[in-house]
Backbone of each chain as ProteinMPNN parsed JSONL, in Angstrom:
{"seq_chain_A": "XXXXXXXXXXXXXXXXXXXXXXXXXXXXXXXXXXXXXXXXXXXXXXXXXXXXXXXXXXXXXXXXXXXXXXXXXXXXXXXXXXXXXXXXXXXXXXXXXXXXXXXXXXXXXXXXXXXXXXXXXXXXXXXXXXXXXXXXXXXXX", "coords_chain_A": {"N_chain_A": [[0.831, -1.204, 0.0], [1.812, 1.012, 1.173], [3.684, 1.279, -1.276], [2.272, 1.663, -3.639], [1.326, 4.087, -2.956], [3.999, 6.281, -3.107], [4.278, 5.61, -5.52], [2.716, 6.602, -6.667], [2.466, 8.858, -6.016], [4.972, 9.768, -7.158], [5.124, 9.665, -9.682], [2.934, 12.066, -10.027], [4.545, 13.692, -9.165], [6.231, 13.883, -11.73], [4.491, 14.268, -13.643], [3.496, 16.976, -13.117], [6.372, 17.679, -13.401], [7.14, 17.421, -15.809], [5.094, 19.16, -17.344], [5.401, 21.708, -16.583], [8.221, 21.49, -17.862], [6.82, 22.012, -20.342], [6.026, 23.921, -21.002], [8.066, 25.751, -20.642], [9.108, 25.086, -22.564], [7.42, 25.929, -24.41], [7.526, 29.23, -24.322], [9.55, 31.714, -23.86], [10.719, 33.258, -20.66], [10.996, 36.63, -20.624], [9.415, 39.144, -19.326], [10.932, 40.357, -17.228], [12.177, 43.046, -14.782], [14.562, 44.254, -16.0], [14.515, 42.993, -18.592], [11.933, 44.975, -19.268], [12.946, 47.31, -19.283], [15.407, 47.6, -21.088], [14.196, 47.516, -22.966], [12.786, 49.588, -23.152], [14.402, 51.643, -23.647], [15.98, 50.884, -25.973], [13.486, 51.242, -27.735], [13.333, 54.089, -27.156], [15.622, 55.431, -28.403], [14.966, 54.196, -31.319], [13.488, 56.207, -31.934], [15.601, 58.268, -33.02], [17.631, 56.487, -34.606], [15.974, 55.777, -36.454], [16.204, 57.299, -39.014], [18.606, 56.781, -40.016], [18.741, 54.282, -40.629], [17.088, 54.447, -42.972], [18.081, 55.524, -44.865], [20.809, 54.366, -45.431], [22.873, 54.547, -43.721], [23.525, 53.388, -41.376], [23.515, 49.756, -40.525], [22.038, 45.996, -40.261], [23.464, 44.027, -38.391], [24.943, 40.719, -39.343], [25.443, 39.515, -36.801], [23.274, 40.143, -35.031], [24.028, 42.982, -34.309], [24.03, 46.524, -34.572], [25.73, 48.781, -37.285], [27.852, 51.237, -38.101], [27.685, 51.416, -41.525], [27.968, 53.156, -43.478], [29.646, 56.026, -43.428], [29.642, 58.318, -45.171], [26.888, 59.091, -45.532], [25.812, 60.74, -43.225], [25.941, 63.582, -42.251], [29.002, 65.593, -41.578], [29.04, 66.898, -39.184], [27.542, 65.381, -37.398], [28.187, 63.304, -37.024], [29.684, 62.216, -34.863], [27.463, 61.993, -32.974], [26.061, 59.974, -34.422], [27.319, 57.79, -34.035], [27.911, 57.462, -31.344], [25.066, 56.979, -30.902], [25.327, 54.007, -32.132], [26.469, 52.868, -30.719], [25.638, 53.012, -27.969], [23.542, 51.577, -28.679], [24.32, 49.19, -29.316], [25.122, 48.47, -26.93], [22.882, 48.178, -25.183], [21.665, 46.135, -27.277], [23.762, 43.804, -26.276], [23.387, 43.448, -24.084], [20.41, 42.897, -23.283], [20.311, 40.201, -24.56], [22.041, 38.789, -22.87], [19.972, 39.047, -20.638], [17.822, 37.926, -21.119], [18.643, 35.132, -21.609], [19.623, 35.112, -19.114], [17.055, 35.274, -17.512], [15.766, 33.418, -18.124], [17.235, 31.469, -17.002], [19.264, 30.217, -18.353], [22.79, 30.865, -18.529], [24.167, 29.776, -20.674], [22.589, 29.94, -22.832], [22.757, 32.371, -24.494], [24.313, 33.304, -26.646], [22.798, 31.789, -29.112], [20.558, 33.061, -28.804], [21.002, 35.598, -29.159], [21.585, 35.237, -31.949], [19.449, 34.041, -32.636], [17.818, 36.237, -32.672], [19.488, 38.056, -34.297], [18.672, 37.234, -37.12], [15.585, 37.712, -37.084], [15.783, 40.729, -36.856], [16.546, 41.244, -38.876], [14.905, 39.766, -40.959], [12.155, 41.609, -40.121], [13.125, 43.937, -40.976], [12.821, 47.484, -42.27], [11.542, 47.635, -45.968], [14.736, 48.709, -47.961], [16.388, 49.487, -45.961], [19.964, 48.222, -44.631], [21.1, 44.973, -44.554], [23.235, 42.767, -43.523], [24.467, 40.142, -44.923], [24.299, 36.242, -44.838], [26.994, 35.115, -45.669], [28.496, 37.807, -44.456], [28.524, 40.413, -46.052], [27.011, 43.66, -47.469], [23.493, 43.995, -47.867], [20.778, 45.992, -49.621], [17.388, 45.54, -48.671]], "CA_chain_A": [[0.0, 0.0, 0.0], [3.224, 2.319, 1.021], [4.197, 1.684, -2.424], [1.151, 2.442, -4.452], [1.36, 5.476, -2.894], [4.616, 6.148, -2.944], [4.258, 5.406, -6.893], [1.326, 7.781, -7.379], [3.263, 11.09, -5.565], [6.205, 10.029, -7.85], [3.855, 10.122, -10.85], [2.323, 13.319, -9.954], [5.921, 15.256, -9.653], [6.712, 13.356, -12.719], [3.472, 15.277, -14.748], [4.135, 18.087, -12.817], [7.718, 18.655, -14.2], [7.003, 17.708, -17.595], [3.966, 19.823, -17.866], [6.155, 22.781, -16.648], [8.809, 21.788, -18.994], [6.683, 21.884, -21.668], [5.312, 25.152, -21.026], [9.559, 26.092, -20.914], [9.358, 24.792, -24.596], [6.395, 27.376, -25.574], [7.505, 30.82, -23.611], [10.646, 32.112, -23.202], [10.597, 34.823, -20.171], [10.98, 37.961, -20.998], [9.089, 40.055, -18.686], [11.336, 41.115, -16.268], [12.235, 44.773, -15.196], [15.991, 44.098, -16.874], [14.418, 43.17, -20.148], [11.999, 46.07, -19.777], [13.849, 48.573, -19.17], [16.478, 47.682, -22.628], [13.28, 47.416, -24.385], [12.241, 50.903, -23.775], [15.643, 52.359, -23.686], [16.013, 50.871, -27.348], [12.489, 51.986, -28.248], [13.368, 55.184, -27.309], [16.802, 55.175, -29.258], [15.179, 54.28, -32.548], [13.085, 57.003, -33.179], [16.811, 58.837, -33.752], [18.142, 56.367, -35.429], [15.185, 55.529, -38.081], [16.335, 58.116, -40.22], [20.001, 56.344, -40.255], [18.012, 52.779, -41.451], [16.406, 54.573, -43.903], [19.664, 56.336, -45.419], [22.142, 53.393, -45.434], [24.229, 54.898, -42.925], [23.749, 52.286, -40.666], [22.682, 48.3, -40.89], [21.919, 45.653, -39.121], [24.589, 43.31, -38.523], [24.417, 38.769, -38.676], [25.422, 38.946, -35.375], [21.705, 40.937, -33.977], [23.923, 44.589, -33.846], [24.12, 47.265, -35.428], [27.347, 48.794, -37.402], [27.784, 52.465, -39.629], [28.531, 51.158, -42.964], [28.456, 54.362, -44.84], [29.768, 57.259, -43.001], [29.225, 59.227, -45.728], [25.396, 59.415, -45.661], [26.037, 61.277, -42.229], [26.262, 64.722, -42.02], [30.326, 65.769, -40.76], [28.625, 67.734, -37.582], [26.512, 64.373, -36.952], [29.21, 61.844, -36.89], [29.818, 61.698, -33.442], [26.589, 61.454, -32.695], [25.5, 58.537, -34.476], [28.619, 56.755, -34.057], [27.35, 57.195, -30.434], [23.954, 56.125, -31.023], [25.331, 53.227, -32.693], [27.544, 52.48, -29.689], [24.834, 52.71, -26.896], [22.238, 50.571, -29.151], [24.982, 47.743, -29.319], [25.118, 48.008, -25.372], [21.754, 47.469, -25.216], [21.615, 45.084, -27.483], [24.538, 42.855, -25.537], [22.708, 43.446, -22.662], [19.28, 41.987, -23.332], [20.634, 38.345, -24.762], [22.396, 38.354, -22.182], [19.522, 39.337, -19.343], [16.801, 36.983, -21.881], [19.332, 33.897, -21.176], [19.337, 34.634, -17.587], [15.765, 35.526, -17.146], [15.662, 31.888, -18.106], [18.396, 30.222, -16.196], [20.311, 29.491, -19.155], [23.499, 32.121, -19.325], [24.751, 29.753, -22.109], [22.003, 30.362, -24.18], [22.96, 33.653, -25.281], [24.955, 33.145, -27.976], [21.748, 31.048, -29.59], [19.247, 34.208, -28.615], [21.604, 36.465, -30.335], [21.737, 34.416, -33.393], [17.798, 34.289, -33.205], [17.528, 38.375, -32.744], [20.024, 38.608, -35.811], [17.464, 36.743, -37.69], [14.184, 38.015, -36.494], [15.677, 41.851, -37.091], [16.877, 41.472, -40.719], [13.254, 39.319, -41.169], [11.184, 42.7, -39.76], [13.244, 45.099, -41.334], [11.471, 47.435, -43.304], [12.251, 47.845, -47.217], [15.268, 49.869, -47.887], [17.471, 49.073, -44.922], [20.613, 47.542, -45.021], [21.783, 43.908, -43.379], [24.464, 41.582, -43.801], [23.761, 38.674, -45.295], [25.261, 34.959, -44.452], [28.695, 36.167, -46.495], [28.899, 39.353, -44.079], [28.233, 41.4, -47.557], [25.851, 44.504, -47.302], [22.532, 43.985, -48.774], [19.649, 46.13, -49.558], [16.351, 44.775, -48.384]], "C_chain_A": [[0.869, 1.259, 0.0], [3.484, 2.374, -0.792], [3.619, 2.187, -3.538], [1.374, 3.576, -4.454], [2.352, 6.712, -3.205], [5.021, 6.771, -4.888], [3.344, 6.711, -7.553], [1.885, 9.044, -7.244], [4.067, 10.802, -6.407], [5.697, 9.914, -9.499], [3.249, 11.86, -11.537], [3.438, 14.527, -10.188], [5.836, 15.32, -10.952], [5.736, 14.504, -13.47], [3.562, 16.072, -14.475], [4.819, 18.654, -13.291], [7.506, 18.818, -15.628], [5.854, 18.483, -17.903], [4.753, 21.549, -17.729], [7.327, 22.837, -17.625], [8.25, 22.235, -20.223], [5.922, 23.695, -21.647], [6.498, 26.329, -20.874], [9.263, 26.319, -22.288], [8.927, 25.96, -25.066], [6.749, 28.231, -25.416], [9.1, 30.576, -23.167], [10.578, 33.223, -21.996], [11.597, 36.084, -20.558], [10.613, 39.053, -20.471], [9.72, 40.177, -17.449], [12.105, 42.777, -16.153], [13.302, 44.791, -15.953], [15.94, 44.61, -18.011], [13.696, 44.504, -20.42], [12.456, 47.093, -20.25], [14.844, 48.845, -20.682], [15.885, 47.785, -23.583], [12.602, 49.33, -24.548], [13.092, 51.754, -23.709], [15.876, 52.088, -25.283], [14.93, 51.383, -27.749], [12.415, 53.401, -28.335], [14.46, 56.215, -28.367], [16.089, 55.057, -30.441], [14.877, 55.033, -32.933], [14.43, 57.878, -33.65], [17.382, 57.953, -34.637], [17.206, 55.721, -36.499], [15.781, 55.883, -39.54], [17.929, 57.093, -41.16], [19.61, 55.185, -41.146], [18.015, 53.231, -42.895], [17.291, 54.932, -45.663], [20.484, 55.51, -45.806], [22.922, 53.423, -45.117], [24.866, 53.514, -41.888], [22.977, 51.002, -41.206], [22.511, 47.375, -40.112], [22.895, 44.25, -39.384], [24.245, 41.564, -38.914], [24.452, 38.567, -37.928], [24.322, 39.529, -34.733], [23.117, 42.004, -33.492], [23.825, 45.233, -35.051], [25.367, 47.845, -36.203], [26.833, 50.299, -38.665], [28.632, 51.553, -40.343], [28.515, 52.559, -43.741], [28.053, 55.73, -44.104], [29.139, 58.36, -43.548], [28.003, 60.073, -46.068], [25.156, 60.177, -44.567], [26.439, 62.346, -42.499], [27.937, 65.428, -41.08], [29.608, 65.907, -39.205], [27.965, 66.352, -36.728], [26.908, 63.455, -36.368], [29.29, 61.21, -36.135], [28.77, 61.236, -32.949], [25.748, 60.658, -32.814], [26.447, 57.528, -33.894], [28.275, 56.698, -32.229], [26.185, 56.322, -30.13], [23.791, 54.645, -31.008], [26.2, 52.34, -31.174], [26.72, 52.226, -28.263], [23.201, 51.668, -27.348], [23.176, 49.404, -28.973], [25.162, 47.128, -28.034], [24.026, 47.172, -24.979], [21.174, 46.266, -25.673], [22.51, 43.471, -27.033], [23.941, 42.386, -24.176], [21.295, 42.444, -22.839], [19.399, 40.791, -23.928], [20.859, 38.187, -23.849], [21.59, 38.489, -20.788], [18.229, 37.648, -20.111], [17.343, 35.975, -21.303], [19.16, 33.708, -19.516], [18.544, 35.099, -16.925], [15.43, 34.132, -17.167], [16.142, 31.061, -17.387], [19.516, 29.694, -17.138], [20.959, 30.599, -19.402], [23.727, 31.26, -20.76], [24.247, 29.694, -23.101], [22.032, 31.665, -24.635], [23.449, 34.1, -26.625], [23.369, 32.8, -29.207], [20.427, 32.556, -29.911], [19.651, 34.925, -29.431], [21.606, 36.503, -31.873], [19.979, 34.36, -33.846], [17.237, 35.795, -33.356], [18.106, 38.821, -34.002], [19.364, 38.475, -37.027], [16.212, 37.439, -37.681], [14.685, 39.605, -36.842], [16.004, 42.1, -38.301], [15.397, 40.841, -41.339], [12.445, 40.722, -41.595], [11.808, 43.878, -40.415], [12.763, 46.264, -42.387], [12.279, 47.393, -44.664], [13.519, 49.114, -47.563], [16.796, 49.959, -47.011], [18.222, 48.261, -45.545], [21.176, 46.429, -43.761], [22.717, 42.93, -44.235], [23.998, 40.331, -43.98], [24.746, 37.673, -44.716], [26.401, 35.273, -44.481], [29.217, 36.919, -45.789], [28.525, 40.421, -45.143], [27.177, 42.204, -47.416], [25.083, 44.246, -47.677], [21.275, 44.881, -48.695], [18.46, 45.548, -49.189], [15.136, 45.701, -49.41]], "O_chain_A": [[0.804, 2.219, -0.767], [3.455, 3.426, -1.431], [4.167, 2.962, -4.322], [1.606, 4.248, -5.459], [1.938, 7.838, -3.481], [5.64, 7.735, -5.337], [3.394, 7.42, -8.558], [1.855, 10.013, -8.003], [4.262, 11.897, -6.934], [6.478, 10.334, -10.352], [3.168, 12.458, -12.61], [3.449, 15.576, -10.832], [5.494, 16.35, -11.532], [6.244, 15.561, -13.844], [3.838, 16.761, -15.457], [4.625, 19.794, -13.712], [7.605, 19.786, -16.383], [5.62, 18.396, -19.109], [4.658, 22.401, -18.613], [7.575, 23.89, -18.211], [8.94, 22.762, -21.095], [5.383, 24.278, -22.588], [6.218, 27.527, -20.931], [9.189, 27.352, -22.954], [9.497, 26.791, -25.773], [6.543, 28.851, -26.459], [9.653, 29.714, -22.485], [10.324, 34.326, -22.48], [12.819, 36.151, -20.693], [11.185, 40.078, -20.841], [8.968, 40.094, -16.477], [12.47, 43.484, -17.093], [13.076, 45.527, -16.915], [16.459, 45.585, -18.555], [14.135, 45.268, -21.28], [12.388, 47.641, -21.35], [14.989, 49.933, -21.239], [16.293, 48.016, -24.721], [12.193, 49.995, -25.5], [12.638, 52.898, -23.699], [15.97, 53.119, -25.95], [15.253, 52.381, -28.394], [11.752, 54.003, -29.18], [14.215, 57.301, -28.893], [16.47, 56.015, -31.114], [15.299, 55.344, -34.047], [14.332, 58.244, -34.821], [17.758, 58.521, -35.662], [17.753, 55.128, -37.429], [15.86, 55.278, -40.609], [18.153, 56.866, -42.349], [20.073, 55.09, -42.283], [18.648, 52.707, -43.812], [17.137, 54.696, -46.861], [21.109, 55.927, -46.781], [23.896, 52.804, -45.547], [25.953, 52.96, -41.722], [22.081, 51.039, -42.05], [22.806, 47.697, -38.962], [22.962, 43.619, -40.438], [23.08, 41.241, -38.682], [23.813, 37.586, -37.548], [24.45, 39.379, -33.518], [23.376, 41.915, -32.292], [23.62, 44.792, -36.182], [26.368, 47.318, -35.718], [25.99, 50.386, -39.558], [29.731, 51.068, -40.075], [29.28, 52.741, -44.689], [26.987, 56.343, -44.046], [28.399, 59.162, -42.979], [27.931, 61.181, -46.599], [23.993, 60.568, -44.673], [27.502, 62.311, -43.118], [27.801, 65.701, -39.888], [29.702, 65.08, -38.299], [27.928, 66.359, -35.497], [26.379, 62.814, -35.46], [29.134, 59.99, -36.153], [28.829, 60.121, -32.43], [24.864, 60.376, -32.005], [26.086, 56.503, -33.316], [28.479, 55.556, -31.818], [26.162, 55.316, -29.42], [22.918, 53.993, -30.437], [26.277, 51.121, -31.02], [27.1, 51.337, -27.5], [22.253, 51.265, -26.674], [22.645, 48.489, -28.343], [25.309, 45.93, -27.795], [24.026, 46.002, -24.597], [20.468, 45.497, -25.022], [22.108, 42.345, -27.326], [24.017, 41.36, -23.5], [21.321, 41.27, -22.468], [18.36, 40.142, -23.815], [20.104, 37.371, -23.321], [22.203, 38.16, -19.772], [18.02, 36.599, -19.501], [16.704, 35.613, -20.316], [18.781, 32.742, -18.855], [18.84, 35.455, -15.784], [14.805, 33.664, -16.216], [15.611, 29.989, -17.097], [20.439, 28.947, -16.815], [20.458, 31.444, -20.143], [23.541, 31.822, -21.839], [24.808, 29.487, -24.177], [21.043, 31.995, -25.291], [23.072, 34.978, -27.4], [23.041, 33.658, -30.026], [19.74, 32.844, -30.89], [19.006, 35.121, -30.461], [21.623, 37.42, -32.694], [19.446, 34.558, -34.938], [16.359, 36.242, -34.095], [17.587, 39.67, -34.727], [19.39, 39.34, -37.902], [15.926, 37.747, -38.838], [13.659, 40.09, -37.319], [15.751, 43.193, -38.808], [14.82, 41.506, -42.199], [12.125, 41.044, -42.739], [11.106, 44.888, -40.467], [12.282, 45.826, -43.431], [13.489, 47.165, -44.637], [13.24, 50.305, -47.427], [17.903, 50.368, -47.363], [17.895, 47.622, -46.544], [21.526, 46.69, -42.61], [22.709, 42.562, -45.409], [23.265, 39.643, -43.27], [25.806, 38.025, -44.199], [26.974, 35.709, -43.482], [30.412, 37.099, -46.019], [28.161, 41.477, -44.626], [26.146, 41.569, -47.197], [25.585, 43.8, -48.709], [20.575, 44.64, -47.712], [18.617, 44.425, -49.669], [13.962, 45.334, -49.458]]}, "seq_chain_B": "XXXXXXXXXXXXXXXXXXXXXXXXXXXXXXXXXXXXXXXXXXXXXXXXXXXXXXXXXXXXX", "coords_chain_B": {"N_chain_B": [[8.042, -7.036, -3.817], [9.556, -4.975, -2.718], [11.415, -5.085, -4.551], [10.026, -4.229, -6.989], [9.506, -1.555, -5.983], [12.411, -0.47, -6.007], [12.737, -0.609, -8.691], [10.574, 1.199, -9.735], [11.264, 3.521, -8.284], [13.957, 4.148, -9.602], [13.63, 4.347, -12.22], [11.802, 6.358, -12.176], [13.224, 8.373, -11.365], [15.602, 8.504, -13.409], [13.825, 9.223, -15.391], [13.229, 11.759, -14.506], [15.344, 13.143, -14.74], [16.102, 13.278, -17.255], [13.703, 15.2, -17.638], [14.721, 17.106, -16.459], [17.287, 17.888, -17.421], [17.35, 20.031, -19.287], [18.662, 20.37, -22.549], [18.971, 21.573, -25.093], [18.282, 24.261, -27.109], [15.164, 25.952, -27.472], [14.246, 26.967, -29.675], [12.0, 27.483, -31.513], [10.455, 28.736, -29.141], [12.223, 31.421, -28.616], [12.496, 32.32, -31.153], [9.651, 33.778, -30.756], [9.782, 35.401, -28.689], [11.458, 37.095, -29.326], [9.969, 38.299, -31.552], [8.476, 39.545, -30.57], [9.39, 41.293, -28.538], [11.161, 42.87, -30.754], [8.914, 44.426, -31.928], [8.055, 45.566, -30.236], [10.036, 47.04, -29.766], [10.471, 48.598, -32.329], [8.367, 49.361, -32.731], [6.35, 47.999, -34.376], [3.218, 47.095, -34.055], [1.519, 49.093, -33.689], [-1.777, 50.3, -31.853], [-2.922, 50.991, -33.902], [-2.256, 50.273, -36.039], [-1.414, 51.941, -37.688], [1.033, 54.799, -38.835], [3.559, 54.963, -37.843], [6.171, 55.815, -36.705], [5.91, 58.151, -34.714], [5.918, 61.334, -32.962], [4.926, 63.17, -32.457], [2.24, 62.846, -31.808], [0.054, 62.251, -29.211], [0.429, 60.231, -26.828], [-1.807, 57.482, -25.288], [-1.306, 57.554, -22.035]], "CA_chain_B": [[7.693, -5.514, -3.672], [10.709, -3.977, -2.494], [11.686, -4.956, -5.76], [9.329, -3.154, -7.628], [9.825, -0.181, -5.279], [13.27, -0.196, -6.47], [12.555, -0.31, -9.712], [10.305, 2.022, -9.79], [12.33, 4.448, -8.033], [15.468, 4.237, -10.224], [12.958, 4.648, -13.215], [11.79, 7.89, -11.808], [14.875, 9.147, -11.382], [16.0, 8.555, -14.897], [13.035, 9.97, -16.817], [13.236, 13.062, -13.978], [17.013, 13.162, -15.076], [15.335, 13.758, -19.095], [13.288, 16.039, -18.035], [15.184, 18.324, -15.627], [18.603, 18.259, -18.305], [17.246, 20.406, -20.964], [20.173, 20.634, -22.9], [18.885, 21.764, -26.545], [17.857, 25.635, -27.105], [13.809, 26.129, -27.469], [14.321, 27.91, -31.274], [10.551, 28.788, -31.424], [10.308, 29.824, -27.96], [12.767, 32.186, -28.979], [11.601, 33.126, -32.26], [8.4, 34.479, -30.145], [9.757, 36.101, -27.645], [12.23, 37.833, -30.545], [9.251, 39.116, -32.539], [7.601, 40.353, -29.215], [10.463, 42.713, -28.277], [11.51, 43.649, -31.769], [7.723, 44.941, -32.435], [7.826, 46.737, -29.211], [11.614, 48.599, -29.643], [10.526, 48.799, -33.827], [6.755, 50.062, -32.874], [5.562, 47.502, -35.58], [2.659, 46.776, -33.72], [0.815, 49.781, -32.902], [-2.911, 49.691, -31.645], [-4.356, 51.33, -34.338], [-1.642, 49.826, -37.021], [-0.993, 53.375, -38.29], [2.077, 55.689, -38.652], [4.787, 53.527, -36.33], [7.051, 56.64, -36.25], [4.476, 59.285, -35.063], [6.455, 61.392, -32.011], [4.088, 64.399, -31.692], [0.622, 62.428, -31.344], [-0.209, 62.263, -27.888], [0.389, 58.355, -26.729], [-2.198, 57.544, -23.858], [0.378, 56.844, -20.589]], "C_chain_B": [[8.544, -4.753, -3.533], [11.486, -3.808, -3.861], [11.462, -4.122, -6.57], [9.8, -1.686, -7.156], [10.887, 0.351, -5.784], [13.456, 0.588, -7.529], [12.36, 0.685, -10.257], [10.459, 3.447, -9.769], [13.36, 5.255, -9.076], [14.804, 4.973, -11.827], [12.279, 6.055, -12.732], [12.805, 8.68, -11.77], [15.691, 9.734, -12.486], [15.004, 9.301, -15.397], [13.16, 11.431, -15.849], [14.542, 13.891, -14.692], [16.656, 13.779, -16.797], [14.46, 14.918, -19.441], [13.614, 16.894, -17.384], [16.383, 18.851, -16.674], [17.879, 18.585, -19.668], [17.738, 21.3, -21.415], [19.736, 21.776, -24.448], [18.07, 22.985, -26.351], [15.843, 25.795, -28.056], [13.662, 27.383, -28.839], [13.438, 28.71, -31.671], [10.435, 29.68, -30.482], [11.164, 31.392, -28.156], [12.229, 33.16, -29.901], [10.145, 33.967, -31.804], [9.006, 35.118, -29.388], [10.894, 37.674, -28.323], [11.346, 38.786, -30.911], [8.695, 40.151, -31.437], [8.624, 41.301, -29.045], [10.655, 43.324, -29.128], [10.089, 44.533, -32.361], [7.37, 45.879, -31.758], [8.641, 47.999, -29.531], [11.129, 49.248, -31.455], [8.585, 49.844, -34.021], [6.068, 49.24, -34.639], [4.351, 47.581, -35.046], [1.53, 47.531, -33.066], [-0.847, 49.93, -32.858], [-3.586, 49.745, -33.027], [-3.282, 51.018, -35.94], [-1.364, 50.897, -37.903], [0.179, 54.471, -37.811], [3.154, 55.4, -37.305], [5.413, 54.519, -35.905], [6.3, 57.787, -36.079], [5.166, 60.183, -33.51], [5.3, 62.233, -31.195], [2.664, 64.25, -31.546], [1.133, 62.409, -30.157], [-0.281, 60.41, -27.672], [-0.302, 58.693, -24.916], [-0.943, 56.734, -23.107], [-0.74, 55.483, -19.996]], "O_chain_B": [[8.484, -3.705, -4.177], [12.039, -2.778, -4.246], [12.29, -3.311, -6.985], [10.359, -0.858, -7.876], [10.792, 1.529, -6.126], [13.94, 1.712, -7.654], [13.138, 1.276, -11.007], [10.112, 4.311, -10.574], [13.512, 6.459, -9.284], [15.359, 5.892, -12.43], [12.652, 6.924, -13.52], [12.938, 9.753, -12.36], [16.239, 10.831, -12.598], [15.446, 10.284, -15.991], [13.195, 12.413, -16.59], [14.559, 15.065, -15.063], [17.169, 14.81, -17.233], [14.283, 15.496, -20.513], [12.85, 17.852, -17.496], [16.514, 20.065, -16.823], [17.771, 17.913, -20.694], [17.644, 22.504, -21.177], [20.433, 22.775, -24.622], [17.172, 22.922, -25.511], [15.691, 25.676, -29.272], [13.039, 28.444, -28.796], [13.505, 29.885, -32.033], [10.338, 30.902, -30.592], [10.599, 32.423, -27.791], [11.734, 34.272, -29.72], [9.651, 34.761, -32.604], [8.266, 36.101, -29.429], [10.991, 38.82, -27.884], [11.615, 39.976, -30.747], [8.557, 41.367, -31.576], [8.433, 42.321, -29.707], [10.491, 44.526, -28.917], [10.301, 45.32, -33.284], [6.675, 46.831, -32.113], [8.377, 49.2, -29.59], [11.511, 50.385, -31.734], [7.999, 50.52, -34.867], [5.555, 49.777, -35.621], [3.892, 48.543, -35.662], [0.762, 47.065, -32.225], [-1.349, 49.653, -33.947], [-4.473, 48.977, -33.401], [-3.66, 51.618, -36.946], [-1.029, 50.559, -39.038], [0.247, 54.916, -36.665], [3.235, 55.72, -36.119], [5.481, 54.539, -34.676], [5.982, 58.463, -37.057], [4.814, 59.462, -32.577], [4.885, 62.158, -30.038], [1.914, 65.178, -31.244], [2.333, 62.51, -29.903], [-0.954, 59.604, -28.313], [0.069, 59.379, -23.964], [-0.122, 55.858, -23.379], [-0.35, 54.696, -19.133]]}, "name": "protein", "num_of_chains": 2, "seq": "XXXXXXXXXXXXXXXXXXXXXXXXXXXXXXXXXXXXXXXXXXXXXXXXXXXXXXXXXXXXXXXXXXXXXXXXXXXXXXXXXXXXXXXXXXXXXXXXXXXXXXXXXXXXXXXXXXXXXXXXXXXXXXXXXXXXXXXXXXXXXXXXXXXXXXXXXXXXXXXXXXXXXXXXXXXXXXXXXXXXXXXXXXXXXXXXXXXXXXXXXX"}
């Protein structure tokens, strides 16, 4: 009778865990203040650098950053200040793989997240913009 | 019985062991939780699906 029972609680964890794993599988977290916070620190960041997208000053990298490819579409007086822009979006963007991974528990999935953000932002980008293809090689979209 | 018990045991253990070591990266899960942020920081997604880059409307707080 001990063991029936015994059998049944070790059953119950058992569906337990795997029902929480599997609900791992579907949802990554994401909502913590960390991630907020990079999400509306970048949200607030793009409306300056839209214009840069739009221009071909800047692009979006294979690795999920960003990078000026063509200074020249930049105004001299401006320079610094994208080349800033471009420098506190890449923070941000190092930062949230790396808070995503350990919002999860997994630091060593970061690399992986990164690689899915590099993806997922050349995907959404709009027409016009420029990203690096497989090659590294600039490409229009 | 003690047998079984054993058994049983050791076999819990193992499939707990399968489903606590998860080793392999959740690609979709990702891919969703990707589009969700990039729609937020990119304003794809706005209520009324109009003008994404709009600074000087009034956004209810």
């Amino acid at each position: 009778m001990r063991t029936f029972n015994l059998m049944r609680f070790g059953w119950l964890t058992l569906l337990m865990l795997f029902a929480g794993n599997l609900w791992a599988q579907a949802n990554l977290e994401i909502n913590t203040p960390a991630i907020a916070a990079l999400q509306a620190s970048m949200q607030k960041r793009h409306t300056e650098l839209a214009p840069f997208y739009a221009n071909g000053a800047i692009g979006l990298t294979r690795e999920g950053y960003i990078a000026l490819r063509e200074a020249n579409a930049v105004a001299l007086p401006q320079r610094q200040q994208v080349n800033g822009l471009v420098a506190a979006d890449n923070a941000d963007r190092a930062a949230l793989y790396r808070e995503i991974a350990r919002a999860n528990g997994k630091p060593e999935w970061e690399n992986d997240i990164r690689t899915t953000f590099a993806q997922r932002w050349i995907d959404k980008a709009a027409g016009g913009w420029y990203f690096q293809n497989n090659a590294g090689a600039w490409t229009r979209k | 019985m003690r047998t079984l018990t054993v058994i049983a045991g050791l076999g819990y253990l193992l499939l707990q062991g399968c489903v606590t070591i998860n080793i392999y990266f959740p690609a979709a899960a990702a891919e969703k939780a990707a589009d969700k942020i990039i729609d937020e920081v990119w304003q794809l997604k706005t209520p009324n699906q109009t003008a994404p880059a709009a600074p000087t409307s009034p956004q209810p707080k």
